[in-house]
Residue, then its C-alpha position, 0 to 999 in steps of 0.5 A: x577441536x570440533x571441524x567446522x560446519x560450513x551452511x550454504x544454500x543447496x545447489x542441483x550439484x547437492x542433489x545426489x548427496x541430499x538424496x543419499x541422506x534423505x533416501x535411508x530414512x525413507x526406507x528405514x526411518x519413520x521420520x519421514x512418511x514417504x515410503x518410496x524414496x524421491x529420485x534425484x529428478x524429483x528432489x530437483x524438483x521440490x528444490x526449484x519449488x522451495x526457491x521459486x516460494x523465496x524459500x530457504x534450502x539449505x546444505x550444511x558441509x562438514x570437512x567438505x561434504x554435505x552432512x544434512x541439508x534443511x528447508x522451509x515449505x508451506x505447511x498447507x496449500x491454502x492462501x490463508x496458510x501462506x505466512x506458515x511454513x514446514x520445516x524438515x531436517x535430514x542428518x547424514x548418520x554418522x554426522x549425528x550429534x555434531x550440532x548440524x541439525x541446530x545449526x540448519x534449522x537455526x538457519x532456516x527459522x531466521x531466513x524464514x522470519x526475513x522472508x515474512x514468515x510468521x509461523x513455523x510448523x514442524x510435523x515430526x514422524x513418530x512420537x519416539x523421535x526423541x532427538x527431532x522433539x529434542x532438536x526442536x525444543x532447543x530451537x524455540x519450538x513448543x508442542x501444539x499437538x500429537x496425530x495419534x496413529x495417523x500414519x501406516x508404515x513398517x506394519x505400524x500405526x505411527x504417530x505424528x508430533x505437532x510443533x509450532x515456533x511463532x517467528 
């Protein structure tokens, strides 16, 4: 029997586990292009901005530990974007292919509809990122696009895949 994945919107007390989740991709990964990772301060931050937008951010627990966490923020500045969000979803390692990415990001699209949301909008680092296209497909997303070598990290020139869900 698989254990049971609890979703819950994150709390300030997730912000050291989000970080140990989200600060390996930043240095090892290319699904994100930050190159240095947030510390738990700026995490903090970028969480208070995504609930004060009415936002989902949430935390999935996997036998009482935060396993991945995902949120919806806006996809560009501009008032005229402001029914289009992005989505990111970060998995612990080794909680990988349990379903908590689906399960996350199911979430956060239906939170986002209830919200007003119209579109969601995935941005997803490196064109060989099989199971972040795979994830998002399954969710209902269709590819709108490929940024060929937009991004400079790891001595590479690196990809971006477009994704786009109509909520």
């Amino acid at each position: 029997m698989r254990p049971e994945i609890r979703l819950r919107p994150a709390e300030p007390a997730d912000l050291p586990a989000i970080h140990a989740i989200y600060a390996p991709e930043v240095l090892e990964g290319t699904a994100t292009f930050e190159l240095e990772p947030p510390d738990v301060e700026e995490l903090g931050r970028r969480l208070a901005k995504v609930r004060a937008l009415g936002l989902p951010w949430l935390v999935a627990e996997l036998e009482g530990k935060v396993a991945g966490y995902a949120y919806a923020a806006p996809h560009r500045d501009r008032p005229a974007y402001r029914f289009t969000m992005e989505d990111s979803v970060y998995i612990a390692r080794p909680a990988r292919g349990r379903g908590i990415g689906r399960a996350l990001l199911a979430a956060v699209v239906e939170e986002s509809r209830r919200a007003g949301i119209r579109q969601m909008v995935a941005v997803i680092g490196d064109s060989a990122n099989a199971g972040s296209i795979a994830l998002h497909a399954a969710c209902g997303f269709v590819h709108a696009g490929t940024l060929r070598a937009v991004g400079y990290k790891f001595g590479r020139w690196i990809d971006t895949i477009l994704m786009q869900r109509a909520l």
